[in-house]
C-alpha positions as CSV (number, residue, x, y, z in Angstrom):
1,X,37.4,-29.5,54.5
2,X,41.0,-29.9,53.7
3,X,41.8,-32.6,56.4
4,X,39.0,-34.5,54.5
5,X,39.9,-33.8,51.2
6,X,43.9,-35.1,52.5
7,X,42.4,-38.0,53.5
8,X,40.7,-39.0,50.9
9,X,43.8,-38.0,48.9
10,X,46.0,-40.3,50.8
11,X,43.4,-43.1,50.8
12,X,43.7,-42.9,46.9
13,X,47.5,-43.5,47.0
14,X,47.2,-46.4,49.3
15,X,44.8,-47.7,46.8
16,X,46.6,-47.3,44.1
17,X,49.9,-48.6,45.6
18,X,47.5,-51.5,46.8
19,X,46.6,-52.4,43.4
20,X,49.4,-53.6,42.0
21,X,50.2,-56.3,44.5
22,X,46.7,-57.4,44.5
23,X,46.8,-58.0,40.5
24,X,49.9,-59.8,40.6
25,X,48.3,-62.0,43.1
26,X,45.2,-62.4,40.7
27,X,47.9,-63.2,38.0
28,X,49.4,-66.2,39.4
29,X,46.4,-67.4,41.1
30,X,45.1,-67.0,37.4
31,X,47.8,-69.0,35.7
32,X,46.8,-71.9,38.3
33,X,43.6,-72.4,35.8
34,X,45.2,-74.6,33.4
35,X,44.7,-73.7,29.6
36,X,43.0,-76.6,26.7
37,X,47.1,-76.2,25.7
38,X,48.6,-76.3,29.2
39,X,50.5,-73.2,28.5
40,X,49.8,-70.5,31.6
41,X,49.3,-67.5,30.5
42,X,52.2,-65.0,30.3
43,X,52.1,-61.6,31.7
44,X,51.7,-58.4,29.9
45,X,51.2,-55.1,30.2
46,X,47.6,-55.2,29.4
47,X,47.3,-58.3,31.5
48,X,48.5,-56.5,34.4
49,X,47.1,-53.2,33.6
50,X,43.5,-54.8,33.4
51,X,44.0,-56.4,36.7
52,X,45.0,-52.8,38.2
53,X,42.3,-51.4,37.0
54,X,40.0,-54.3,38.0
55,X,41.5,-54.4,41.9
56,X,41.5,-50.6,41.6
57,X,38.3,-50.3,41.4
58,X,37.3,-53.2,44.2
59,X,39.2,-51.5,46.6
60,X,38.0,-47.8,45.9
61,X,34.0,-48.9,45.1
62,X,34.6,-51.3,49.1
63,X,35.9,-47.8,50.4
64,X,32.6,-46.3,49.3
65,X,30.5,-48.8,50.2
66,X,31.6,-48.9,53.4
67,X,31.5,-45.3,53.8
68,X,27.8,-45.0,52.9
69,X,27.0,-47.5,55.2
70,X,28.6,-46.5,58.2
71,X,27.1,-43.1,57.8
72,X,23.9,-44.1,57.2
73,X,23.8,-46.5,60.4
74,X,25.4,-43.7,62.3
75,X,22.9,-40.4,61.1
């Protein structure tokens, strides 16, 4: 149980840690979309903290995903 429960515990950090790069990559690939103005749009904290939180989630809901499906094809 505690192997498992490490694991999982050291999956989360990597997905956190994961995160960030990923929305900063969203970000400028986001700033690319050019605005009625033509100003790109600045980062913030709640810019980036949305797009943590988004790429955050995509990683950990994959991680399930994937998880529910390999045991189902395996059981």
């Amino acid at each position: 149980m505690w192997q498992t429960l490490a694991k999982e515990f050291r999956w989360f950090l990597a997905a956190l840690v994961l995160s960030a790069p990923l929305s900063l990559l969203f970000w400028l690939l986001h700033r690319t979309i050019a605005t009625p103005d033509g100003v790109p749009t600045p980062l913030t904290t709640r810019i980036f903290g949305i797009g943590w939180a988004v790429m955050f989630a995509c990683l950990y809901v994959g991680r399930i995903t994937v998880r529910f499906v390999r045991d189902r094809l395996i059981d």
